[in-house]
PDB file of N, CA, C, O and CB in Angstrom:
ATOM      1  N   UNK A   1       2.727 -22.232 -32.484  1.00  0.00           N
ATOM      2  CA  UNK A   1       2.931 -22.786 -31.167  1.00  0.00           C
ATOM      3  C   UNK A   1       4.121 -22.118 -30.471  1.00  0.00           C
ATOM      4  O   UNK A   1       3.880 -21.684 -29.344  1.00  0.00           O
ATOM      5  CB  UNK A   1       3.141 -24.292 -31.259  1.00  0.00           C
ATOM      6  N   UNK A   2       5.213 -21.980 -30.887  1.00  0.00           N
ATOM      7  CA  UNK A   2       5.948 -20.967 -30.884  1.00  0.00           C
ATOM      8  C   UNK A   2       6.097 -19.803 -30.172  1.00  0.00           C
ATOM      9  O   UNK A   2       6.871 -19.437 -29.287  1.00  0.00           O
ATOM     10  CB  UNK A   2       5.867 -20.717 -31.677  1.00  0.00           C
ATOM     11  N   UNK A   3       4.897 -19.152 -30.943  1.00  0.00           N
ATOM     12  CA  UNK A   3       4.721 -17.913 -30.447  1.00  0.00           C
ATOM     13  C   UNK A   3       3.736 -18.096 -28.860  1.00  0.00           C
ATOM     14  O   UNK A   3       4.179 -17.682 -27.789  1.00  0.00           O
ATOM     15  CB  UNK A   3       3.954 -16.989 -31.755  1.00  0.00           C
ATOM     16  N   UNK A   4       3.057 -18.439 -28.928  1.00  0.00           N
ATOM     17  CA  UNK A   4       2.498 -18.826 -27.353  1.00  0.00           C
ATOM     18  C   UNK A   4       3.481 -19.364 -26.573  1.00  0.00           C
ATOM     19  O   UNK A   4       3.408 -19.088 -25.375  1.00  0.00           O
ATOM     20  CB  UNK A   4       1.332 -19.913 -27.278  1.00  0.00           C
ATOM     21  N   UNK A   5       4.319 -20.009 -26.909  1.00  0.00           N
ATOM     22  CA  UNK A   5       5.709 -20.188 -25.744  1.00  0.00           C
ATOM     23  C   UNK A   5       6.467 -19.517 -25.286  1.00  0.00           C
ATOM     24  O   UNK A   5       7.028 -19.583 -24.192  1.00  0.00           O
ATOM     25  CB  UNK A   5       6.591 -20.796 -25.951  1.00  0.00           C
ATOM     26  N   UNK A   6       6.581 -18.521 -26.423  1.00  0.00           N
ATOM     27  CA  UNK A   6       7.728 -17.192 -26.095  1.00  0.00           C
ATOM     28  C   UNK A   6       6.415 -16.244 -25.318  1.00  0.00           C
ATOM     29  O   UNK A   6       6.720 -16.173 -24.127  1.00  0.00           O
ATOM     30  CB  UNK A   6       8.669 -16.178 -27.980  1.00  0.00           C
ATOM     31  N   UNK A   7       5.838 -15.923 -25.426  1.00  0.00           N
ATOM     32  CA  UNK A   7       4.534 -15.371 -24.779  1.00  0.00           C
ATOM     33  C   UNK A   7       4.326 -15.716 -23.168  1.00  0.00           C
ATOM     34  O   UNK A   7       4.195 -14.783 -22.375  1.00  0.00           O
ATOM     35  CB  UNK A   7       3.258 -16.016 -25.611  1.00  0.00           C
ATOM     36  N   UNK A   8       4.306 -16.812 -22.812  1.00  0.00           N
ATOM     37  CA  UNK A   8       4.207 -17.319 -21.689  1.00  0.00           C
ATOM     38  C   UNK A   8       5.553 -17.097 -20.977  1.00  0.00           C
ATOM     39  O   UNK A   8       5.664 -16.343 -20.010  1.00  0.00           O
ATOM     40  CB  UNK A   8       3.778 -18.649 -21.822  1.00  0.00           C
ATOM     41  N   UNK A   9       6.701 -17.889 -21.579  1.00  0.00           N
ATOM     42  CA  UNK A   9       8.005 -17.020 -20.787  1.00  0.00           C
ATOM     43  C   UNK A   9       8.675 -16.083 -20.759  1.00  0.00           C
ATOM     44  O   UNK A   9       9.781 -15.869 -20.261  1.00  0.00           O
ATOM     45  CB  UNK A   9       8.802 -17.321 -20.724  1.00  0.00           C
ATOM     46  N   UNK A  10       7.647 -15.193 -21.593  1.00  0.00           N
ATOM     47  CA  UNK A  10       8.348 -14.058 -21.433  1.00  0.00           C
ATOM     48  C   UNK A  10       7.534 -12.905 -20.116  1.00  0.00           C
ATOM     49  O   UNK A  10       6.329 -12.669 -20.025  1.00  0.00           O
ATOM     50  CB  UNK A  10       8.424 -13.422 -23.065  1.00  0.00           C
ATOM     51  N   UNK A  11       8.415 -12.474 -19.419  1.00  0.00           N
ATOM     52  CA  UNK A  11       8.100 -11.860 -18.155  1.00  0.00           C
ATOM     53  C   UNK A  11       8.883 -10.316 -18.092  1.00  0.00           C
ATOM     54  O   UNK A  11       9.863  -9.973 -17.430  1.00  0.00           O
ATOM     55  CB  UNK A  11       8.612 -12.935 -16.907  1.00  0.00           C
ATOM     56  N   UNK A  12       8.198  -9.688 -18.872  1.00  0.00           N
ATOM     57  CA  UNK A  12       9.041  -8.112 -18.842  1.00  0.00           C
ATOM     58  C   UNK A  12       7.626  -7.804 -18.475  1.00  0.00           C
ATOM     59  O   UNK A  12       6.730  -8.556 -18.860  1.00  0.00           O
ATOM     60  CB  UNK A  12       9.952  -7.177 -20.474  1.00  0.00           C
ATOM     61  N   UNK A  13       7.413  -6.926 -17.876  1.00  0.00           N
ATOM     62  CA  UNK A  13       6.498  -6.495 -17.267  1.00  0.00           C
ATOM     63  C   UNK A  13       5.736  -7.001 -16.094  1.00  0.00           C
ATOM     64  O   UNK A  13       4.735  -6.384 -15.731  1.00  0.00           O
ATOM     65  CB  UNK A  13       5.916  -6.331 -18.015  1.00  0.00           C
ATOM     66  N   UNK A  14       5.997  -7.714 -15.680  1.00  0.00           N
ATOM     67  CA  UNK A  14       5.714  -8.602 -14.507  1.00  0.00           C
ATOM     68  C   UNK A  14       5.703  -7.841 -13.467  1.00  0.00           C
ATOM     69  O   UNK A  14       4.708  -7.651 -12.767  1.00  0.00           O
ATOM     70  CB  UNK A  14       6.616  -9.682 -14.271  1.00  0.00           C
ATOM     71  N   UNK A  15       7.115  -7.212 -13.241  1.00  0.00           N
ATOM     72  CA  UNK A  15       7.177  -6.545 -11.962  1.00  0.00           C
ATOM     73  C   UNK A  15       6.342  -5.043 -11.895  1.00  0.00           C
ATOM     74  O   UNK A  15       6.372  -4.384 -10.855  1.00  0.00           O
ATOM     75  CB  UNK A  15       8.758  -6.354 -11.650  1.00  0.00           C
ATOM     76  N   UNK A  16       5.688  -4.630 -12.958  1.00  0.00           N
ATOM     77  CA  UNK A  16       4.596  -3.066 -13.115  1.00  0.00           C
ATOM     78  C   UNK A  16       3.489  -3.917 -12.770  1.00  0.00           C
ATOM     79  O   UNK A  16       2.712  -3.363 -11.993  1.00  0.00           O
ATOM     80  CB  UNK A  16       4.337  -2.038 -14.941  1.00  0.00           C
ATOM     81  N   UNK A  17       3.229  -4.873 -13.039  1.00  0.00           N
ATOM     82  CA  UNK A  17       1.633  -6.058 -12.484  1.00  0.00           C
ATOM     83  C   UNK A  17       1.895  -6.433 -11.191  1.00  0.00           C
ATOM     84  O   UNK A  17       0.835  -6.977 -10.881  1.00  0.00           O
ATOM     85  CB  UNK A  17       1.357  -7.815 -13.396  1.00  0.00           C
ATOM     86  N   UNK A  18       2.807  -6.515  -9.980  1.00  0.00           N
ATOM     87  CA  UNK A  18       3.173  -6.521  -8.948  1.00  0.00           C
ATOM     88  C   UNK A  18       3.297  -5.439  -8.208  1.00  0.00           C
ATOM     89  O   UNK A  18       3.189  -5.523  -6.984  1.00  0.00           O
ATOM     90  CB  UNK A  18       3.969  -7.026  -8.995  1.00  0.00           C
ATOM     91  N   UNK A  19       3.580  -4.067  -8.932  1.00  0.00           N
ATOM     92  CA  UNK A  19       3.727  -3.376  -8.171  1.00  0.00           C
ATOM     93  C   UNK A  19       2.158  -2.770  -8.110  1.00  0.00           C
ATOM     94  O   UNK A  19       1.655  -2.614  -6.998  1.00  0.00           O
ATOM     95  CB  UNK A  19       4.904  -2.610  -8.455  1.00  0.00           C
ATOM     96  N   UNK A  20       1.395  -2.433  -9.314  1.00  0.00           N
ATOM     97  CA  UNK A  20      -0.560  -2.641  -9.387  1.00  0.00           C
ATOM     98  C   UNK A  20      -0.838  -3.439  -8.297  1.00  0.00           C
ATOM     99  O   UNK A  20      -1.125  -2.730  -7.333  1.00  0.00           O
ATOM    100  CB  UNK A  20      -1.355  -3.583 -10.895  1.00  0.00           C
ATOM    101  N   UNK A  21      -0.867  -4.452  -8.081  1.00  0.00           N
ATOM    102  CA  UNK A  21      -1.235  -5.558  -6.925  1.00  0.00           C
ATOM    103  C   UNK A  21      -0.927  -4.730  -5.711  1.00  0.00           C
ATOM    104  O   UNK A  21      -1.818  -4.127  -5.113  1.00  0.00           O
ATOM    105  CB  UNK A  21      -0.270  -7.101  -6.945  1.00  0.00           C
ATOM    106  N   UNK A  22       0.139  -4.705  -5.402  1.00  0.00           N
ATOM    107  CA  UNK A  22       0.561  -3.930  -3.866  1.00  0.00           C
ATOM    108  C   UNK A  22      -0.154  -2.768  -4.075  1.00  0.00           C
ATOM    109  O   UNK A  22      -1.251  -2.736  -3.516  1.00  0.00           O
ATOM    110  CB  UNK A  22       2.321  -3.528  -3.490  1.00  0.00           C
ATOM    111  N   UNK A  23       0.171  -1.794  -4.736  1.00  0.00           N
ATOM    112  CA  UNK A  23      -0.567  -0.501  -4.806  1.00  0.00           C
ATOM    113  C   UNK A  23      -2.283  -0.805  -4.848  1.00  0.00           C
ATOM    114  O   UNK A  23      -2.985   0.165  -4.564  1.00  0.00           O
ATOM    115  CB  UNK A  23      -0.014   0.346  -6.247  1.00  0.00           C
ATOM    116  N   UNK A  24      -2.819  -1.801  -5.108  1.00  0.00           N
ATOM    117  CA  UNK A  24      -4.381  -1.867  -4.919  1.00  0.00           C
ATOM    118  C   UNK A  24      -4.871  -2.298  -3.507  1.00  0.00           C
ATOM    119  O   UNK A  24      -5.821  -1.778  -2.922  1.00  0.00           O
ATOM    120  CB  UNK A  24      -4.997  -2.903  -5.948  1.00  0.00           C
ATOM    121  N   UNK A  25      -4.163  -3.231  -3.072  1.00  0.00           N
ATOM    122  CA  UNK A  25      -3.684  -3.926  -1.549  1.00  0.00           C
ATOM    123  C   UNK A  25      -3.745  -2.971  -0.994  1.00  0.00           C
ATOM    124  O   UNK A  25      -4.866  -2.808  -0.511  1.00  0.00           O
ATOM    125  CB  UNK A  25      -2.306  -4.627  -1.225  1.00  0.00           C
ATOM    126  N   UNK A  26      -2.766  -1.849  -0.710  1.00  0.00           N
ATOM    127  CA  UNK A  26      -2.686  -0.967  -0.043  1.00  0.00           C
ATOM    128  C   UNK A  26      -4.186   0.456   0.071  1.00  0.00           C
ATOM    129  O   UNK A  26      -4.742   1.055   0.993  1.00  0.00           O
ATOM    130  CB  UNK A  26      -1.335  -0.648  -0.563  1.00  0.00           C
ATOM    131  N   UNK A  27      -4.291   0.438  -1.372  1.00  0.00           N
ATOM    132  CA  UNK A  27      -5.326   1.300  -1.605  1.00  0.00           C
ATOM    133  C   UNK A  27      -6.739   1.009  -0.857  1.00  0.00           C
ATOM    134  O   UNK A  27      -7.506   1.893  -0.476  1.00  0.00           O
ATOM    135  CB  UNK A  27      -5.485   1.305  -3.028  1.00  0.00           C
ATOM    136  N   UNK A  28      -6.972  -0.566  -0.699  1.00  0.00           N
ATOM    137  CA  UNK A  28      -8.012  -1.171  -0.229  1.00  0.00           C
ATOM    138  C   UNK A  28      -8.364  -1.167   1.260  1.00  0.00           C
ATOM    139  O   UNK A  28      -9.503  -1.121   1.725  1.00  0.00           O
ATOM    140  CB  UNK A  28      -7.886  -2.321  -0.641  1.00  0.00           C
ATOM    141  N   UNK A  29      -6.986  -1.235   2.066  1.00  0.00           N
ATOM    142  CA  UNK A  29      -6.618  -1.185   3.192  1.00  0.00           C
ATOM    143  C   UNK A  29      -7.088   0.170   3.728  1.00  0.00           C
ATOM    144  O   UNK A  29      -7.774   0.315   4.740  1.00  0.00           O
ATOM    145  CB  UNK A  29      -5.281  -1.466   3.237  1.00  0.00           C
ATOM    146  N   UNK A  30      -6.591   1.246   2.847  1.00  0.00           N
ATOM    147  CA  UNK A  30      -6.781   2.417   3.111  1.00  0.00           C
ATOM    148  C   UNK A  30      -7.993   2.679   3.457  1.00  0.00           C
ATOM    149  O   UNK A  30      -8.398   3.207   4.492  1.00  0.00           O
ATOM    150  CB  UNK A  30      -6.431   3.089   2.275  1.00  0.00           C
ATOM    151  N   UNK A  31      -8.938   2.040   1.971  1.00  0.00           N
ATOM    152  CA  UNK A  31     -10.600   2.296   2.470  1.00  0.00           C
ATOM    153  C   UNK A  31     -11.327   1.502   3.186  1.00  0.00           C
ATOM    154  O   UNK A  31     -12.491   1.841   3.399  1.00  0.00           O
ATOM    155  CB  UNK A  31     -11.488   2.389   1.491  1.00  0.00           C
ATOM    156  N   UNK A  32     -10.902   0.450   3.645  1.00  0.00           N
ATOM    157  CA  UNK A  32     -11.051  -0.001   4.752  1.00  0.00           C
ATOM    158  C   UNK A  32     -11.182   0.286   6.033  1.00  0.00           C
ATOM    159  O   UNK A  32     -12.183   0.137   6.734  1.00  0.00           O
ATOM    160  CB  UNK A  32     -10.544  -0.440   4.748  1.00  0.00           C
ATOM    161  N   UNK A  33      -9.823   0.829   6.413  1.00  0.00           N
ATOM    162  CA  UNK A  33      -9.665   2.100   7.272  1.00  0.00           C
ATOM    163  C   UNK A  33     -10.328   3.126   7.732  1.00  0.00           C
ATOM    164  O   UNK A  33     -10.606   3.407   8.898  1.00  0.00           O
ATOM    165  CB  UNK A  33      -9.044   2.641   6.926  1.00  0.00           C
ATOM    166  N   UNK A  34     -10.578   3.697   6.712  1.00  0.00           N
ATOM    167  CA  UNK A  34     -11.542   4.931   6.838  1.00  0.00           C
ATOM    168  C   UNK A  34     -13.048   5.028   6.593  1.00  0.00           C
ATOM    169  O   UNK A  34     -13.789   5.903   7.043  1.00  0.00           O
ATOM    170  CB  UNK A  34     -11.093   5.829   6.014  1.00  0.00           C
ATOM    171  N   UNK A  35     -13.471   3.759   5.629  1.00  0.00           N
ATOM    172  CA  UNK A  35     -14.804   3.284   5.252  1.00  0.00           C
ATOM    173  C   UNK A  35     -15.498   2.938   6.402  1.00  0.00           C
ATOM    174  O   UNK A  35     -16.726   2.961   6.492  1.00  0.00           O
ATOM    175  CB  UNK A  35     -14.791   2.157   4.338  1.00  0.00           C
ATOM    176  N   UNK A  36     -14.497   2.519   7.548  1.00  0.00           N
ATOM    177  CA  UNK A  36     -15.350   1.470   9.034  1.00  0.00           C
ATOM    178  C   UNK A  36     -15.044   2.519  10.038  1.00  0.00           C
ATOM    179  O   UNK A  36     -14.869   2.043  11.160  1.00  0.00           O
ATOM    180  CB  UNK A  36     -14.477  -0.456   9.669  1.00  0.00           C
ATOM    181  N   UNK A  37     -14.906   4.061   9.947  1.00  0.00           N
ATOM    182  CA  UNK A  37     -14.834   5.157  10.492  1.00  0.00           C
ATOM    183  C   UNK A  37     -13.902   4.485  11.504  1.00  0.00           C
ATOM    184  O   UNK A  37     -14.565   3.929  12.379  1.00  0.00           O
ATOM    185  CB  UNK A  37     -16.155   5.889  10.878  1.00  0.00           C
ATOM    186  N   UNK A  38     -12.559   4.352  11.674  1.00  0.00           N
ATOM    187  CA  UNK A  38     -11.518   4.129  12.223  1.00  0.00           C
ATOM    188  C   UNK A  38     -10.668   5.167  11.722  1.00  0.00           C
ATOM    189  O   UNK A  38      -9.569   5.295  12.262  1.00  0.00           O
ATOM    190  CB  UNK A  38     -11.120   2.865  12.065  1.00  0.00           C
ATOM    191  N   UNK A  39     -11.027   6.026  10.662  1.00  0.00           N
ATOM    192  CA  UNK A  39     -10.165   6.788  10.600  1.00  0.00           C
ATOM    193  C   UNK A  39      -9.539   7.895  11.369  1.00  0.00           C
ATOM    194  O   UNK A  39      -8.405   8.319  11.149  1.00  0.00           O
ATOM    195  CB  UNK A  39     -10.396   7.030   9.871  1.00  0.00           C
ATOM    196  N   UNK A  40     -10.701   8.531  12.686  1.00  0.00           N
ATOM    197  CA  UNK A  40     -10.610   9.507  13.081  1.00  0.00           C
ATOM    198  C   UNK A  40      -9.539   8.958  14.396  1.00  0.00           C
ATOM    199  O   UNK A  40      -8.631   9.540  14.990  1.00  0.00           O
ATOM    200  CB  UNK A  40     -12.013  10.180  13.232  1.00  0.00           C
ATOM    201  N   UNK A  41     -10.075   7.666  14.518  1.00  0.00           N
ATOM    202  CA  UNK A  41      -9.124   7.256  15.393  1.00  0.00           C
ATOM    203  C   UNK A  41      -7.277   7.242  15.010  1.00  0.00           C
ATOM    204  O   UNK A  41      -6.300   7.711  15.593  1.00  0.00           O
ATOM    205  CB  UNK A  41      -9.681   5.876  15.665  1.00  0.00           C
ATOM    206  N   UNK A  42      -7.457   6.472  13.773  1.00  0.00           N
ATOM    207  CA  UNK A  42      -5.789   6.571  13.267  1.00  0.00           C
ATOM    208  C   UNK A  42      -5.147   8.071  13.176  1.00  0.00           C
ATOM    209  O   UNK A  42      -3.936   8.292  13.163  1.00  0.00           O
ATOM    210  CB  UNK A  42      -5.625   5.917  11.608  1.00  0.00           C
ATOM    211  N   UNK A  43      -6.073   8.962  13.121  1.00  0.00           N
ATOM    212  CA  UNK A  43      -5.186  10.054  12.574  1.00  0.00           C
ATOM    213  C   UNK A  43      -4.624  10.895  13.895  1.00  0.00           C
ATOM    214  O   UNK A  43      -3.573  11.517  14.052  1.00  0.00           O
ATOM    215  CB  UNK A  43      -6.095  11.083  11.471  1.00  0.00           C
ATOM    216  N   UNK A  44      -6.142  10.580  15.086  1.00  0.00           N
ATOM    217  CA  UNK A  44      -5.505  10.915  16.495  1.00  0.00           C
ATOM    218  C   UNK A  44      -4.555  10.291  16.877  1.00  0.00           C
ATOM    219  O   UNK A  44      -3.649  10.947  17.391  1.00  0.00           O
ATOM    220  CB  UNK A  44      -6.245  10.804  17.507  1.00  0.00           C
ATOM    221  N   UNK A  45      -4.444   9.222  16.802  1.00  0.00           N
ATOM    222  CA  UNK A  45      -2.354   8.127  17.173  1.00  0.00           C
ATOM    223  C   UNK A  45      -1.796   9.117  16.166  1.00  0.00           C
ATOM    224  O   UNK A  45      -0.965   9.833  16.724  1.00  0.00           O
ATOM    225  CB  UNK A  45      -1.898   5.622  16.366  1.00  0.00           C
ATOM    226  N   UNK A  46      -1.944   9.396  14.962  1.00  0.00           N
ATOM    227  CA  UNK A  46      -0.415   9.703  14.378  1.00  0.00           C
ATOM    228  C   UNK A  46      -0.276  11.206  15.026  1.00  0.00           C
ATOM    229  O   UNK A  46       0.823  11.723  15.220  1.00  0.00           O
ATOM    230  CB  UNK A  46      -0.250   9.690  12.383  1.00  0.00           C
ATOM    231  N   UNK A  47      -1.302  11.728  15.280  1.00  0.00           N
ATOM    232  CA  UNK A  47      -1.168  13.228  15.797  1.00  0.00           C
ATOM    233  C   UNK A  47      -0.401  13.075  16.986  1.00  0.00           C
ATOM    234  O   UNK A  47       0.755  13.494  16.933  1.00  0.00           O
ATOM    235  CB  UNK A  47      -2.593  14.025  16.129  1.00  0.00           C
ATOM    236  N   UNK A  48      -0.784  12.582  18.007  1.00  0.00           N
ATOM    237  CA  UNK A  48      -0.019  12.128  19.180  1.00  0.00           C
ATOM    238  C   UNK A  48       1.373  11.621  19.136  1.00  0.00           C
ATOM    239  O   UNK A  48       2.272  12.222  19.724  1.00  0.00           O
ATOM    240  CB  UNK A  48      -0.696  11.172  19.727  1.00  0.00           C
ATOM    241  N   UNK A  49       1.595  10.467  18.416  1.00  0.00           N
ATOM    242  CA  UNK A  49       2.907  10.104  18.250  1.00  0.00           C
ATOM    243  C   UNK A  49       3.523  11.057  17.702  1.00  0.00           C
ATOM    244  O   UNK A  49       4.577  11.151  18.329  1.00  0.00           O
ATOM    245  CB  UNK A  49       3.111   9.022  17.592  1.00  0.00           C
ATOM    246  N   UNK A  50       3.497  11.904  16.822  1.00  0.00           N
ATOM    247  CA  UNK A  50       3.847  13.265  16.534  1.00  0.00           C
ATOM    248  C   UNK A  50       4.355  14.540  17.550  1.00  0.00           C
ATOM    249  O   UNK A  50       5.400  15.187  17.497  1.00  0.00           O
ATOM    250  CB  UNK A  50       2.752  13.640  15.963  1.00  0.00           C
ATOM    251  N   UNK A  51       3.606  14.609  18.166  1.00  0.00           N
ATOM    252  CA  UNK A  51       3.113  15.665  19.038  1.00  0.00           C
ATOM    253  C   UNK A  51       4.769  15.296  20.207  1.00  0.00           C
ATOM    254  O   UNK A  51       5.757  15.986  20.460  1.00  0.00           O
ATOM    255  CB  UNK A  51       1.031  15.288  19.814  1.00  0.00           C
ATOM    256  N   UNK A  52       4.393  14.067  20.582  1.00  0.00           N
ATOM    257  CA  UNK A  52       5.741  13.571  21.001  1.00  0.00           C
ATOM    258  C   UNK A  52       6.587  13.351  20.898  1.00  0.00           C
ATOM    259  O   UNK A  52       7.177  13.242  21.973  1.00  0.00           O
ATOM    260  CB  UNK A  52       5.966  13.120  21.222  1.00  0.00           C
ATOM    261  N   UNK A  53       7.503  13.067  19.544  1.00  0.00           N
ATOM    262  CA  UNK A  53       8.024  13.198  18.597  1.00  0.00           C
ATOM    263  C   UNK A  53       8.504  14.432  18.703  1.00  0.00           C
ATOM    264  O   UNK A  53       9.731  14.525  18.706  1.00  0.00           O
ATOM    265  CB  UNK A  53       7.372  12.901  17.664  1.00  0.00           C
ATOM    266  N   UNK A  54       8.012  15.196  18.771  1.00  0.00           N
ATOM    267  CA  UNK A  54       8.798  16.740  18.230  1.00  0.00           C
ATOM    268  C   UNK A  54       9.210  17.345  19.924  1.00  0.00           C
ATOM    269  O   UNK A  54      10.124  18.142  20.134  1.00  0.00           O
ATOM    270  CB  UNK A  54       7.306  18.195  17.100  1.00  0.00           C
ATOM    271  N   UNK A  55       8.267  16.732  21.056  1.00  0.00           N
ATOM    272  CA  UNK A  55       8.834  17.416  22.046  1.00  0.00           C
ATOM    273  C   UNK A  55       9.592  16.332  22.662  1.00  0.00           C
ATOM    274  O   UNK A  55       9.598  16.412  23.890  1.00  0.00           O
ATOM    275  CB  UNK A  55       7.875  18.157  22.936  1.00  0.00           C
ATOM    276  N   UNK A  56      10.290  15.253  22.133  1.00  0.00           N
ATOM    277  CA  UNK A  56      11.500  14.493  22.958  1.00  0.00           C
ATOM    278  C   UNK A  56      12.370  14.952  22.901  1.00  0.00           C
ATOM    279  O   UNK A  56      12.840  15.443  21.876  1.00  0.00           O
ATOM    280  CB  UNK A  56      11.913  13.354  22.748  1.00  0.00           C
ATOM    281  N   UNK A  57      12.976  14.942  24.216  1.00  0.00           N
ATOM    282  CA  UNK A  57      14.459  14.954  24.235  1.00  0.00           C
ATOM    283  C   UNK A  57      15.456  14.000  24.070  1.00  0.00           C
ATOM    284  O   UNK A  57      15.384  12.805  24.359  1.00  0.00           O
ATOM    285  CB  UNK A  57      14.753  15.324  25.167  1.00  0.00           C
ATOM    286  N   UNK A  58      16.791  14.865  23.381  1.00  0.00           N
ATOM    287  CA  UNK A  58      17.477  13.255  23.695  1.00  0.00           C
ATOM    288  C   UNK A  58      19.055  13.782  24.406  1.00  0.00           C
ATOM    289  O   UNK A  58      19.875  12.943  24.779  1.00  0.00           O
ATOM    290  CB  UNK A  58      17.777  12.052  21.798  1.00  0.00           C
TER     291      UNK A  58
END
């Protein structure tokens, strides 16, 4: 019984299973993104915001 207690509170690795979670989250998002052909659209904004970006003045 013991040993299933120390088992349960023990939390070393927790935060590599959190960071899996976000990194799949994100991964999903991604194909989301690009799966619902929105991609061609996102990549024209970042090109643009770019594009402007490099020719501001300040």
């Amino acid at each position: 019984m013991t040993k299933i207690k120390n088992f349960i509170n023990d939390e070393s690795g927790i935060e590599t299973i959190e960071y899996a979670i976000i990194a799949a989250i994100v991964a999903a998002v991604a194909l989301l993104i690009y799966g619902a052909g929105w991609g061609g659209s996102v990549q024209n904004t970042l090109k643009n915001a770019a594009a402007k970006s490099t020719t501001a003045t300040l």
